[in-house]
PAZABA-840702 format. One record per atom (N, C-alpha, C, O, CB): y, x, z; residue in one letter. Coordinates in pm, whole numbers, padded with zeros to 5 digits, always signed. Each point is the difference from the previous one (the first is absolute). Glycine has a CB too. Example, Ala and Ser with C-alpha at 12.3 -4.5 7.8 and 13.67 -1.06 7.14 Angstrom:
-00569+01319+00780a;+00119-00089+00000a;+00120+00090+00000a;-00002+00104+00066a;-00115-00293+00059a;+00222+00154-00197s;+00119+00082+00006s;+00109-00077+00073s;+00111+00051+00017s;-00174+00067-00232s;
//
This chain:
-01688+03502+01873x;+00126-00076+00006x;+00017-00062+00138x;-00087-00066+00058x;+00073+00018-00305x;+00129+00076+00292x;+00010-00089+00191x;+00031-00129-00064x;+00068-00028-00099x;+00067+00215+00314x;-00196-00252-00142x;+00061-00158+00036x;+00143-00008+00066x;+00062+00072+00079x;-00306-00144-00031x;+00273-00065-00126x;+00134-00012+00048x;+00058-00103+00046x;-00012-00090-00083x;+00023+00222-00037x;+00037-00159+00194x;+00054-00088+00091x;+00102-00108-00055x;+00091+00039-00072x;-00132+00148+00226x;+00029-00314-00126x;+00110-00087-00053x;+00127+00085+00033x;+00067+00030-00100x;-00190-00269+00138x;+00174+00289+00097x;+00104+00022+00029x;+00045+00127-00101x;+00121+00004-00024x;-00166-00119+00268x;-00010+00184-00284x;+00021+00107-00098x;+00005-00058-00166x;-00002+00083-00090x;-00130+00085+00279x;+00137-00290-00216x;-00015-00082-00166x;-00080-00041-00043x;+00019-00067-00101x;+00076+00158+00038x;-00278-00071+00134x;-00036-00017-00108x;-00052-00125-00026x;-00056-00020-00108x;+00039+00230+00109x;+00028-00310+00092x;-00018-00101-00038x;+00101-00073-00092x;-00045-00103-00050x;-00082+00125+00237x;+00241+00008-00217x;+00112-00001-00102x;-00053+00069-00148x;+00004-00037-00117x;+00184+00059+00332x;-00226+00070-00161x;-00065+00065-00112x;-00135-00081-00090x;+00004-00056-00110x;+00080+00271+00266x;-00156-00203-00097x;-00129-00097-00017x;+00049-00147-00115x;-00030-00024-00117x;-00067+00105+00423x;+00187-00160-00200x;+00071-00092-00032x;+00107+00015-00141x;+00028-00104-00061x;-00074+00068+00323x;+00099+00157-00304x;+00066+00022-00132x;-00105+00043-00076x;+00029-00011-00119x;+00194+00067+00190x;-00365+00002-00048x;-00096+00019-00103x;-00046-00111-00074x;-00016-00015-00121x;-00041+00183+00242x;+00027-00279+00021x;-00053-00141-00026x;+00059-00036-00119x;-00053-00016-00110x;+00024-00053+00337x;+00181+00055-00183x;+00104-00103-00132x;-00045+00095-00141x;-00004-00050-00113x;+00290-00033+00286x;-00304+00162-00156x;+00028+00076-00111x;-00167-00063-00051x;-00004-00079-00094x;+00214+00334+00173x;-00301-00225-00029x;-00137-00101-00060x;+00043-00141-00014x;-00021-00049-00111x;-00164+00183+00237x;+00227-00190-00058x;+00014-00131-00036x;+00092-00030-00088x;+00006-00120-00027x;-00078+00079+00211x;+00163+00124-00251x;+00093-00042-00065x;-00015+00049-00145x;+00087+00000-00088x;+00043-00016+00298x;-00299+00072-00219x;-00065+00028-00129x;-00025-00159-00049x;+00002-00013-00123x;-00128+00274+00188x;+00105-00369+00005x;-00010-00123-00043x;+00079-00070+00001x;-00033-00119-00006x;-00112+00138+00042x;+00286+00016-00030x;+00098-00031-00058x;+00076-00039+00124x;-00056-00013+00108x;-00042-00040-00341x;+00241+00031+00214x;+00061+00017+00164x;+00094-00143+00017x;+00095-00052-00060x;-00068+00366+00067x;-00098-00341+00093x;-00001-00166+00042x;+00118-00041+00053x;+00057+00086+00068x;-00282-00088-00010x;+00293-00128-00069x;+00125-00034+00025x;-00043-00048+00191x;-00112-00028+00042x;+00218-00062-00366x;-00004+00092+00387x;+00045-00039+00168x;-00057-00131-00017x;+00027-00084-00086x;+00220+00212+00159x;-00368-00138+00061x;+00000-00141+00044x;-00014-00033+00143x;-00049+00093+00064x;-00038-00127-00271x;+00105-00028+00249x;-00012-00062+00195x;-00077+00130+00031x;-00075+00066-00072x;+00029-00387+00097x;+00083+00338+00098x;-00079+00066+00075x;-00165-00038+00057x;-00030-00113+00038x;+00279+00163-00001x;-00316+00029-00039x;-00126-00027+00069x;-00011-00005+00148x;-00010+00102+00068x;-00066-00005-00255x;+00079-00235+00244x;-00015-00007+00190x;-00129+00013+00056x;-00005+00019+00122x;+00179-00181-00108x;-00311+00153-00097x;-00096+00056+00077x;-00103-00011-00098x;+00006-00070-00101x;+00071+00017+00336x;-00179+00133-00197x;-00098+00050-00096x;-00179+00017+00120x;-00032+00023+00117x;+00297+00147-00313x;-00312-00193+00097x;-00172+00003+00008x;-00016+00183+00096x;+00045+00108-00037x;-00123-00292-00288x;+00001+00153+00445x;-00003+00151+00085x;-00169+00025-00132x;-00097-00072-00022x;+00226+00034+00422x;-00074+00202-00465x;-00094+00047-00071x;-00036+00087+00066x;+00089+00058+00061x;-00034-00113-00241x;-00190+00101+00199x;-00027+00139+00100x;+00039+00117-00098x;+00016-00043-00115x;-00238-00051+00272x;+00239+00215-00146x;+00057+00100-00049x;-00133+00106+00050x;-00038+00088-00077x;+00335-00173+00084x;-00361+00066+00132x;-00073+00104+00043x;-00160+00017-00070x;-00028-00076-00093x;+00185+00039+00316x;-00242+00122-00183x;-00107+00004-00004x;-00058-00001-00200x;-00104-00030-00059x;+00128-00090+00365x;+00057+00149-00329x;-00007+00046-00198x;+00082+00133+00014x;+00105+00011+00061x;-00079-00283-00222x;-00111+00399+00073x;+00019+00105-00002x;+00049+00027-00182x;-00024-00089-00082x;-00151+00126+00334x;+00241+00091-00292x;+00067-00004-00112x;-00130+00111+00015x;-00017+00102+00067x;+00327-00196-00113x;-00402+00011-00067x;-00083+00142-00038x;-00085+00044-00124x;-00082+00088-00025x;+00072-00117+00244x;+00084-00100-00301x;-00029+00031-00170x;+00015+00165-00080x;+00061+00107+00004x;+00048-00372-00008x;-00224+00185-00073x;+00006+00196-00059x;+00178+00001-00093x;+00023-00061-00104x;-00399+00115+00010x;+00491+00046+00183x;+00107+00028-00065x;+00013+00027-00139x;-00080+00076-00054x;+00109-00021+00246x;+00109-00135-00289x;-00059+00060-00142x;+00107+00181+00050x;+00044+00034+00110x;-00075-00350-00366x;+00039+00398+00105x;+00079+00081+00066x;+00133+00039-00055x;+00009-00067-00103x;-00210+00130+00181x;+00291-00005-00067x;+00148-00053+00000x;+00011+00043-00159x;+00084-00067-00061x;+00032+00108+00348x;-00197+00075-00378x;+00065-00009-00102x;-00114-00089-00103x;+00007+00012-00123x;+00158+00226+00183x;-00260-00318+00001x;+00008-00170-00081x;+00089-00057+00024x;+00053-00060-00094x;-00234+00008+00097x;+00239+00044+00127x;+00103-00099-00028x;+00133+00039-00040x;+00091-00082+00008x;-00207-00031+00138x;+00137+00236-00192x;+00088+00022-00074x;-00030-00015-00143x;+00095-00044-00065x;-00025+00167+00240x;-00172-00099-00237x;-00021-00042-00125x;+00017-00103-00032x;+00063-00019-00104x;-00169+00139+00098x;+00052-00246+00091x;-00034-00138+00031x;+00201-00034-00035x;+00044-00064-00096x;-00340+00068+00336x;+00359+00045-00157x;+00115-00047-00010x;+00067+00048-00108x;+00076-00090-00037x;-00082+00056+00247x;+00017+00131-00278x;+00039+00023-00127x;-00022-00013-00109x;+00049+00063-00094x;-00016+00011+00190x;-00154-00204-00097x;-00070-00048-00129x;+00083-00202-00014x;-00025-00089-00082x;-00289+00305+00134x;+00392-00212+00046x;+00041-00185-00026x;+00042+00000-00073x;+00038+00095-00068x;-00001-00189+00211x;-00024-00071-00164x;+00001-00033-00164x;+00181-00003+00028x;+00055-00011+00109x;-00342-00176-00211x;+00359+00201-00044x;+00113-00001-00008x;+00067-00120-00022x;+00117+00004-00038x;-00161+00193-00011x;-00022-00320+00068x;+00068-00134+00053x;-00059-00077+00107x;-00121-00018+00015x;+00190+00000-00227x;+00054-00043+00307x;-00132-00070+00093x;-00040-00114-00052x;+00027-00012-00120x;+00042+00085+00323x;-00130-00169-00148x;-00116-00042-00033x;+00077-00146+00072x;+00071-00013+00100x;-00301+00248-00111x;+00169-00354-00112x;+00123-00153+00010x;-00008-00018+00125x;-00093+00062+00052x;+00065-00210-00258x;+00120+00056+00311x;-00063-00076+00064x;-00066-00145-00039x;+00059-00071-00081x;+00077+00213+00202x;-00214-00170-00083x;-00113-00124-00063x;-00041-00100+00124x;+00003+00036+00118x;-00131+00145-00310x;+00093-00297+00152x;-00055-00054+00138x;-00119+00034+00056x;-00094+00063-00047x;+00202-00224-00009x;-00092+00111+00162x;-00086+00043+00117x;-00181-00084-00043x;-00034-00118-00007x;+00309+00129+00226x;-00364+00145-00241x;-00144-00076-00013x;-00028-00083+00071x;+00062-00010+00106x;-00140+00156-00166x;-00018-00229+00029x;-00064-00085+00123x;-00165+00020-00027x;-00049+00012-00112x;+00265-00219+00136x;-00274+00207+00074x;-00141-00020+00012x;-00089-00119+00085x;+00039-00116+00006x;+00017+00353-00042x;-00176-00191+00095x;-00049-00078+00091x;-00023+00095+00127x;-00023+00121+00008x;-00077-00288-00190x;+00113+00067+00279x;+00029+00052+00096x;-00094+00098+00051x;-00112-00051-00004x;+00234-00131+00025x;-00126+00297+00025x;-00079+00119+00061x;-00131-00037+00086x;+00005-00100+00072x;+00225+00217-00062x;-00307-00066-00013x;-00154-00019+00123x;+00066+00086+00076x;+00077+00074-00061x;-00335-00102-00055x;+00249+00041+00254x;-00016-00009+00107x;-00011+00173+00011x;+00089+00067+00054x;-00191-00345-00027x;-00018+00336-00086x;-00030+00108-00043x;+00086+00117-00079x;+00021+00117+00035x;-00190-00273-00013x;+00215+00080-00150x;+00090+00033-00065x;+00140+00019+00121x;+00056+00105+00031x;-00190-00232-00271x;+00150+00049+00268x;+00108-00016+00097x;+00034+00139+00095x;+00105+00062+00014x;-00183-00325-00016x;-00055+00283+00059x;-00003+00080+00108x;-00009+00171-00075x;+00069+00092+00043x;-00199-00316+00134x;+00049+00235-00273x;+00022+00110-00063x;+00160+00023-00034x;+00016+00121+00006x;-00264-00149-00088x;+00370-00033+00049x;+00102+00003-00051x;+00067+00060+00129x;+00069+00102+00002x;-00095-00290-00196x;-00003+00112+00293x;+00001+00019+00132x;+00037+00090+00018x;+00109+00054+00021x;-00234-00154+00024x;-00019+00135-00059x;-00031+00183+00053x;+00090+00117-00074x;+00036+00107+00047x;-00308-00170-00019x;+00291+00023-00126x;+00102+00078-00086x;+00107+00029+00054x;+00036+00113+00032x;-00104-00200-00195x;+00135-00028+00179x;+00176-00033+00028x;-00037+00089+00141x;+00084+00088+00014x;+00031-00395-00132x;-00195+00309+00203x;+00010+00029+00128x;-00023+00212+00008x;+00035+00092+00073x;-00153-00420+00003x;+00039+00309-00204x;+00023+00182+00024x;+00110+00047-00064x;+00043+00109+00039x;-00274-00054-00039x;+00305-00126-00113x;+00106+00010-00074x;+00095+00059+00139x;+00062+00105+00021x;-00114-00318-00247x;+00028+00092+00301x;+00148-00003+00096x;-00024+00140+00159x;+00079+00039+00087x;-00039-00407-00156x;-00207+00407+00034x;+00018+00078+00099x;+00030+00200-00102x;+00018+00118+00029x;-00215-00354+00192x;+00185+00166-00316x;+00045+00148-00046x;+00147-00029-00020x;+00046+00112+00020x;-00271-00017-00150x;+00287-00143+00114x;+00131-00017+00016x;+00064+00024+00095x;+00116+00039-00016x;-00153-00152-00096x;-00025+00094+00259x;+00034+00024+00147x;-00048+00133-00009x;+00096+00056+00053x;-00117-00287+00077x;-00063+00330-00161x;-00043+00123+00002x;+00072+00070-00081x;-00010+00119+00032x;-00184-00177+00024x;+00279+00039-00169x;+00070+00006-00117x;-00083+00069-00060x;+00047+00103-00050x;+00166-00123+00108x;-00349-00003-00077x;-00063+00080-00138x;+00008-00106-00114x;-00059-00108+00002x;-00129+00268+00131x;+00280-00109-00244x;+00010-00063-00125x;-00083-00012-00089x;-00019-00096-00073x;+00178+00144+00106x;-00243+00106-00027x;-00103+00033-00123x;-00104-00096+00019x;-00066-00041-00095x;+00102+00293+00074x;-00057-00296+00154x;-00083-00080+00074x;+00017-00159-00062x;-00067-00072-00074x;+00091+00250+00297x;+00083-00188-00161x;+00073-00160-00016x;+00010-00016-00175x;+00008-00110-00053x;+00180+00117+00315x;-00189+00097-00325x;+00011-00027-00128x;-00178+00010-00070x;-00036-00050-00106x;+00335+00157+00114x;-00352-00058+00051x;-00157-00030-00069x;-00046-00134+00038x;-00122-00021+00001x;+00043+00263+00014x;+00176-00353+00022x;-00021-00109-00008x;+00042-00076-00088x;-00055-00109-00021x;+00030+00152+00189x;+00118-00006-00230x;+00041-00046-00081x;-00082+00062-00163x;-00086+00089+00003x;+00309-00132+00196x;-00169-00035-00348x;-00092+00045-00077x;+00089+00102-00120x;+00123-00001-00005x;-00299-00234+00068x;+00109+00301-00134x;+00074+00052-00071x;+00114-00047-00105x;+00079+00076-00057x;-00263+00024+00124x;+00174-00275-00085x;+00110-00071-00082x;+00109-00005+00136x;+00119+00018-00028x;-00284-00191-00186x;+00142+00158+00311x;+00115-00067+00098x;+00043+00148+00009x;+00116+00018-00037x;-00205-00267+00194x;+00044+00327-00127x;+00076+00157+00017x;+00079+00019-00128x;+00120-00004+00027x;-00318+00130+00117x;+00179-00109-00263x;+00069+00035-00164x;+00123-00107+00058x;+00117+00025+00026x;-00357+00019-00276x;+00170-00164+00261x;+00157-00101-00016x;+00106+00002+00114x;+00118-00031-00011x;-00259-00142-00110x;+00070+00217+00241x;+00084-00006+00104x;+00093+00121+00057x;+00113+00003+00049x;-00284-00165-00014x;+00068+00265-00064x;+00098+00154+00088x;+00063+00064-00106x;+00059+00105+00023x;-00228-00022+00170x;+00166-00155-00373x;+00089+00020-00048x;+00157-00026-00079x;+00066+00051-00090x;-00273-00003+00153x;+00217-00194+00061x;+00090-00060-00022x;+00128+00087+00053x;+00090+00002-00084x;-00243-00213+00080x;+00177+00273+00108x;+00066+00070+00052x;+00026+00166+00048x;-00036+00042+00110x;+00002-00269-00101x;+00081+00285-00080x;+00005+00190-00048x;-00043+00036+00105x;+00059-00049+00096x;+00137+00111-00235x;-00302+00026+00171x;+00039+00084+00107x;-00094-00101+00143x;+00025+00023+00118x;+00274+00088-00255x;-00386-00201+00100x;-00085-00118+00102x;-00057+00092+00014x;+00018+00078+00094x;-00043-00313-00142x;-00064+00248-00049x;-00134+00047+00052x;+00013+00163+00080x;-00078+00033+00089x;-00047-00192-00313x;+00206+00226+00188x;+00005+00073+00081x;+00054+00012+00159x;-00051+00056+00096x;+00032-00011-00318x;+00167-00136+00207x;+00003-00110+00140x;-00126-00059+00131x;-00009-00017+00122x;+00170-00059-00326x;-00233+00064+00088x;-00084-00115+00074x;-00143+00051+00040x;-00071-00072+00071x;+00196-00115-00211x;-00179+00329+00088x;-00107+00051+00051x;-00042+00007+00062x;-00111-00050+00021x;+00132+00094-00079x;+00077+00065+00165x;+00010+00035+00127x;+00054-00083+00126x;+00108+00031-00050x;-00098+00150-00087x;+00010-00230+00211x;+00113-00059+00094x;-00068+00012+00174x;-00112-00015+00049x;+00215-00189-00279x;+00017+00235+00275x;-00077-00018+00164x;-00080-00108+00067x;+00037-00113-00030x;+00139+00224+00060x;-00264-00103+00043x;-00102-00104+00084x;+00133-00050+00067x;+00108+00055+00017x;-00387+00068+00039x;+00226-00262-00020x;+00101-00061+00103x;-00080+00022+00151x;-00118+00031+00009x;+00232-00235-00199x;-00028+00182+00297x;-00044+00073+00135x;+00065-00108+00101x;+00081-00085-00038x;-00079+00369-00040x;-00045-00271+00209x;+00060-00054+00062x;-00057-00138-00015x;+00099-00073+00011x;+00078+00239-00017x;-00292-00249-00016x;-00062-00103+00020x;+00049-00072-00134x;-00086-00074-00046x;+00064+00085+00318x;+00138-00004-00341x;+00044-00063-00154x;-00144+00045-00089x;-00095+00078+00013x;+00416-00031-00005x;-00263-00166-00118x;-00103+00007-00118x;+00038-00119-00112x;+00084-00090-00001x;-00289+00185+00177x;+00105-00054-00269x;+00005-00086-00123x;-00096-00159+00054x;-00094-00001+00079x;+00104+00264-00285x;+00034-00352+00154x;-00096-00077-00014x;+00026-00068-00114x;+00113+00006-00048x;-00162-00011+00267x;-00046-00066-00277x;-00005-00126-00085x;-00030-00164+00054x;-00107-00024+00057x;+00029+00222-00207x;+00172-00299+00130x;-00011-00100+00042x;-00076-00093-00121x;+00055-00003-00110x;+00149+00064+00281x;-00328-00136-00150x;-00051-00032-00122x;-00195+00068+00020x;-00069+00020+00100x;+00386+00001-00257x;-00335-00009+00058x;+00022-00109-00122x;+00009-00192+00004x;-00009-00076+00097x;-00131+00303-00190x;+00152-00245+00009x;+00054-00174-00016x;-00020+00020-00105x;-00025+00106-00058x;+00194-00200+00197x;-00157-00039-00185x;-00024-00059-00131x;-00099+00069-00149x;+00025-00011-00120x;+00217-00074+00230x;-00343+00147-00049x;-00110+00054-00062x;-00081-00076-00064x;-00080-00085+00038x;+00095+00220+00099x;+00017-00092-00253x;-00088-00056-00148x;-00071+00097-00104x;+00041+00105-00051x;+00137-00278+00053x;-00289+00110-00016x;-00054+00090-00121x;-00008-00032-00118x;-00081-00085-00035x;-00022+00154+00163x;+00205+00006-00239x;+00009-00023-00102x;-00089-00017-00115x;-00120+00022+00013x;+00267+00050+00093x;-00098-00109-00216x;-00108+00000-00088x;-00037+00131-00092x;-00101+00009-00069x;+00163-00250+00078x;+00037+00337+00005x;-00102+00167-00073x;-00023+00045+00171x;+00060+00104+00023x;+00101+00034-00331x;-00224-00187+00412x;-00069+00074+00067x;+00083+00100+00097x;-00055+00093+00059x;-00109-00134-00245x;+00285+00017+00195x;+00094+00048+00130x;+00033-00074+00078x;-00026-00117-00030x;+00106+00241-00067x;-00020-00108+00210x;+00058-00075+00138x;+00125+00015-00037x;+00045+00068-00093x;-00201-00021+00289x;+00239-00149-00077x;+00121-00063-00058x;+00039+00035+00170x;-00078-00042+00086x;+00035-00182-00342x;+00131+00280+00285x;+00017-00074+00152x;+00133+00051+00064x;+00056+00106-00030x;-00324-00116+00080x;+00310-00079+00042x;+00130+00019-00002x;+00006+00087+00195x;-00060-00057+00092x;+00146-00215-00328x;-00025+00376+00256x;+00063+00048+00125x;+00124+00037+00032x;+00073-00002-00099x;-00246+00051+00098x;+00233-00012+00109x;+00103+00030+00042x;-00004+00125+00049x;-00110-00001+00055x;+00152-00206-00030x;-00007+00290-00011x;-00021+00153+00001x;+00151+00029+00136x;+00115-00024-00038x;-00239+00084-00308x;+00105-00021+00461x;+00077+00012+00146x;-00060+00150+00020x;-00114+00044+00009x;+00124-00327+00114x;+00116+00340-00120x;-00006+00154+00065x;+00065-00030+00113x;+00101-00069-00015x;-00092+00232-00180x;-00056-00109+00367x;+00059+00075+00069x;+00031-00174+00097x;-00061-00100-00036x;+00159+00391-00147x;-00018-00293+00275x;+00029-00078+00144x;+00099-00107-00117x;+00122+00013+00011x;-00115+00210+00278x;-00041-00289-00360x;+00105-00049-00081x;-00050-00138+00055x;-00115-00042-00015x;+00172+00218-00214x;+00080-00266+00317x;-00032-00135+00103x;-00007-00111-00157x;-00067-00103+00011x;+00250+00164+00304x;-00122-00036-00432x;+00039-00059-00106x;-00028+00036-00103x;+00092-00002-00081x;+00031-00046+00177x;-00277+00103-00150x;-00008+00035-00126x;+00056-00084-00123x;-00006-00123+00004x;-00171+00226+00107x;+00229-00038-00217x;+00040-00067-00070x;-00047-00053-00123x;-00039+00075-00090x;+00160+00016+00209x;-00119-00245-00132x;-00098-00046-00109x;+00037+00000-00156x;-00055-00071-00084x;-00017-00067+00272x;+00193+00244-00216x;+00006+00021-00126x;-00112+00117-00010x;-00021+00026-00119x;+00282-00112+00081x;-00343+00170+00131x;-00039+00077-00009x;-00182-00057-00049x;-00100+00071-00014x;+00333+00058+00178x;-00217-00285-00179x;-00126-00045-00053x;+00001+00022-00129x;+00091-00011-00082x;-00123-00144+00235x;-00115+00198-00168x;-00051+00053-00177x;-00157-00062+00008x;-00062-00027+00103x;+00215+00316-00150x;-00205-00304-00113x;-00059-00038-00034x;-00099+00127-00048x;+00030+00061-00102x;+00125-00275+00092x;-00272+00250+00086x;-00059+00102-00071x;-00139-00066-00088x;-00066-00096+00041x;+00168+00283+00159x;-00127-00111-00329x;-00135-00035-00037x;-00033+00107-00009x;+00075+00097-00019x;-00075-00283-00078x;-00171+00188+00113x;-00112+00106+00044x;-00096-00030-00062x;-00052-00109-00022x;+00107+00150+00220x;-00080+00068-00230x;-00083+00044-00111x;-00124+00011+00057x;-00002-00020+00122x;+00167+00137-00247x;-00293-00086+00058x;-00163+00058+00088x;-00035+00103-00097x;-00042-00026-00112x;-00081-00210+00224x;+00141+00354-00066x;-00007+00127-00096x;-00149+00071+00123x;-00006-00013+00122x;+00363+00064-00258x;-00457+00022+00043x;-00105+00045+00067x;-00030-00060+00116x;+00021+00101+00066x;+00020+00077-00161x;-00071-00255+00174x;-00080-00069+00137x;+00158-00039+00061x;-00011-00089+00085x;-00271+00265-00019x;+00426-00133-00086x;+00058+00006+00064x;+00173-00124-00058x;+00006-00027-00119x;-00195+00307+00197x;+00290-00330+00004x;+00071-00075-00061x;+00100+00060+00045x;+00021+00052+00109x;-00132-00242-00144x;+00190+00178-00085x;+00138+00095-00006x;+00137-00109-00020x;+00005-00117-00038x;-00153+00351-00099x;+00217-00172+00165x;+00141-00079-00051x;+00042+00057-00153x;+00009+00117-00039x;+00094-00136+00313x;-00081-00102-00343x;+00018+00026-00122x;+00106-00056-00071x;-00011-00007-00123x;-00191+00041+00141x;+00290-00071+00029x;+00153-00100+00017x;+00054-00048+00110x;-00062-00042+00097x;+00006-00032-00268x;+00190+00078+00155x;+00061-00030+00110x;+00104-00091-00053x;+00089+00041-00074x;-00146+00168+00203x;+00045-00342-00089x;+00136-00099-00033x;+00072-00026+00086x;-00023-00036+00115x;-00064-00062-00245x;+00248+00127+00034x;+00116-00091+00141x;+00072-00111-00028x;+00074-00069+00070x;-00014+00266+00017x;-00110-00209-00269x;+00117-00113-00021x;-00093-00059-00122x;-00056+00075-00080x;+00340+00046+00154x;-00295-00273-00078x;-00050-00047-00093x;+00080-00129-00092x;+00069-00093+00042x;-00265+00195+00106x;+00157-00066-00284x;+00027-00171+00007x;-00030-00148+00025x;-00111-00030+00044x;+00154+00156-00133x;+00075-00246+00058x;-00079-00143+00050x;+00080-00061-00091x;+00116+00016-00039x;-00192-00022+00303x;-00018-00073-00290x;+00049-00108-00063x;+00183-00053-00028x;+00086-00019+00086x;-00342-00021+00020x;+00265+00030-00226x;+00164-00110-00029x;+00118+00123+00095x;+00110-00029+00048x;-00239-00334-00018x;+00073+00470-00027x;+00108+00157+00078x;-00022+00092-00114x;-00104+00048-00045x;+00053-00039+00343x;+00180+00004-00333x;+00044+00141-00108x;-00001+00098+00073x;-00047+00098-00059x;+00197-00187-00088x;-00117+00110+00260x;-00032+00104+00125x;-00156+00005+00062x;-00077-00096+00003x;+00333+00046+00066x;-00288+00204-00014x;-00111+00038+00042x;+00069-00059+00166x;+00113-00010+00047x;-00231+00246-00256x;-00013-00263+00255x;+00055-00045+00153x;-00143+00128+00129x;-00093+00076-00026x;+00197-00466-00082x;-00048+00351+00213x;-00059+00099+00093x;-00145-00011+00028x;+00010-00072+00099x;+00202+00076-00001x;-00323+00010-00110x;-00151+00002+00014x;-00074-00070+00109x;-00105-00062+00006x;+00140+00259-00104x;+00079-00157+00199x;+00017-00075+00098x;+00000-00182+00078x;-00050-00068+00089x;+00129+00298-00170x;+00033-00232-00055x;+00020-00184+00033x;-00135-00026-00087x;+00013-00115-00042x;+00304+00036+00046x;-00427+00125-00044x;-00086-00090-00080x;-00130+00030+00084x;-00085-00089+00012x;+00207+00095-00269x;-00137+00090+00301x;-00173+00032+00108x;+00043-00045+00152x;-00082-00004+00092x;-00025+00273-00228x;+00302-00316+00157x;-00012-00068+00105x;+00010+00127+00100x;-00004+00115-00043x;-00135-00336-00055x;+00155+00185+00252x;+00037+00102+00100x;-00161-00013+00028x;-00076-00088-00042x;+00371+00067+00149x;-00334+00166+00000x;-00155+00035+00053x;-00023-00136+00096x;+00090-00060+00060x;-00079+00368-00050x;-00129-00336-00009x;-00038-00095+00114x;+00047+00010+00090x;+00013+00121+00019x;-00163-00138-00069x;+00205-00056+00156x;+00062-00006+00105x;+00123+00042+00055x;+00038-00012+00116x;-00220-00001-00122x;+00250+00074-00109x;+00156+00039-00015x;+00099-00146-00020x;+00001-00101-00070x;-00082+00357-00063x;+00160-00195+00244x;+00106-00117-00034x;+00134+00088-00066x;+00031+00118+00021x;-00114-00306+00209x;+00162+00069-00334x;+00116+00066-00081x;+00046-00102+00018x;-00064-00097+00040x;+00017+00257-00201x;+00213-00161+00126x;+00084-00062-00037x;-00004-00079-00091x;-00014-00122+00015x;+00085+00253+00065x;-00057-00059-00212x;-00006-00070-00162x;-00121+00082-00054x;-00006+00117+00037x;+00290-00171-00099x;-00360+00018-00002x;-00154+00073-00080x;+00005-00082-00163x;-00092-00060-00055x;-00111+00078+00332x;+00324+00000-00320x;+00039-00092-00151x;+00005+00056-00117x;+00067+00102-00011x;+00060-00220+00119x;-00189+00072-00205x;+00073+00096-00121x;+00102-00039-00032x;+00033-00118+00012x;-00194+00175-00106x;+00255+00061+00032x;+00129-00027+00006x;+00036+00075-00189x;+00004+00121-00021x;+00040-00109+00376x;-00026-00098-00442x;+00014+00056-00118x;+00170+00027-00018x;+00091-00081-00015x;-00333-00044-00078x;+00244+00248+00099x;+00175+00066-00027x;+00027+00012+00127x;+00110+00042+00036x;-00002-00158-00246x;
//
């Protein structure tokens, strides 16, 4: 497959795959813009997990369940070791370099077999979308901003919240914050949910995931509020 150049889409491209993952956790209402964000390194992590292969994840996607699943409030735990921390780390950081390489089969053996059923079969026609896609070129890439607010729950998963920036973007955008929990399947930790909207308290409305884990360290925003309705 050639690599491809922002100027040819594909960082547009990349960027409509993203929404389309992120909007398996449900699709988040407009808030302030993001004016600056935490410098995450992107370099020196290689995408080199053993790939699953495309017709698991076609099976994988044609087995979801036929309702989604409530929104509920947001777990809480105690806060992460240090360790824990950095393993999650390491995750989010090859996540985001197979994403810049566009190997999916890759980027998706990070994830676990519940988050695949629930996620690539929310929308007809994903998983086959989303297999394949061009490397980004030209010095662009994926990154993840985060983790933050890392907790370890009480059945034994991580809680943690990132921001997910494809490509020269001066303004990533912080509806694009989600809440992933991760699983520890064989020696290894997977993503095993993805939240975008939870509930709170005395709100008949689900609100954005966002106003409750707060913006990444050292980001400045406008408004960072929950906003019920």
């Amino acid at each position: 497959m050639k690599n491809c150049s922002p100027h040819a889409g594909c960082v547009d491209f990349l960027r409509l795959i993203v929404l389309l993952i992120l909007a398996c956790g449900g699709m988040p209402r407009a808030t302030s813009a993001l004016q600056a964000t935490p410098t995450v390194s992107p370099t020196a992590v290689t995408c080199d997990v053993t790939p699953r292969s495309t017709a698991e994840i076609l099976t994988l996607a044609g087995t979801n369940p036929s309702e989604s699943e409530p929104i509920l409030e947001l777990p809480t735990g105690d806060d992460a070791d240090p360790a824990t921390t950095a393993a999650i780390t390491a995750v989010l950081r090859e996540m985001a370099a197979c994403l810049t390489a566009g190997d999916m089969l890759r980027f998706y053996a990070l994830h676990s077999d519940g988050w695949l059923r629930r996620s690539l079969g929310m929308v007809d026609g994903m998983a086959i979308l989303t297999t394949s896609i061009p490397p980004l070129d030209d010095g662009h890439h994926a990154r993840y901003v985060g983790p933050w607010h890392v907790q370890m729950l009480t059945d034994g998963r991580v809680l943690a919240a990132v921001l997910l920036v494809v490509g020269d973007d001066p303004q990533p955008d912080p509806n694009r914050t989600r809440v992933l929990i991760f699983t520890h399947s064989d020696g290894h930790w997977l993503v095993d949910e993805t939240i975008a909207s939870v509930r709170i308290a005395n709100c008949p409305l689900p609100v954005d995931v966002a106003a409750i884990v707060g913006p990444p360290p050292g980001a400045l925003f406008e408004s960072w509020l929950a906003s019920c309705g």
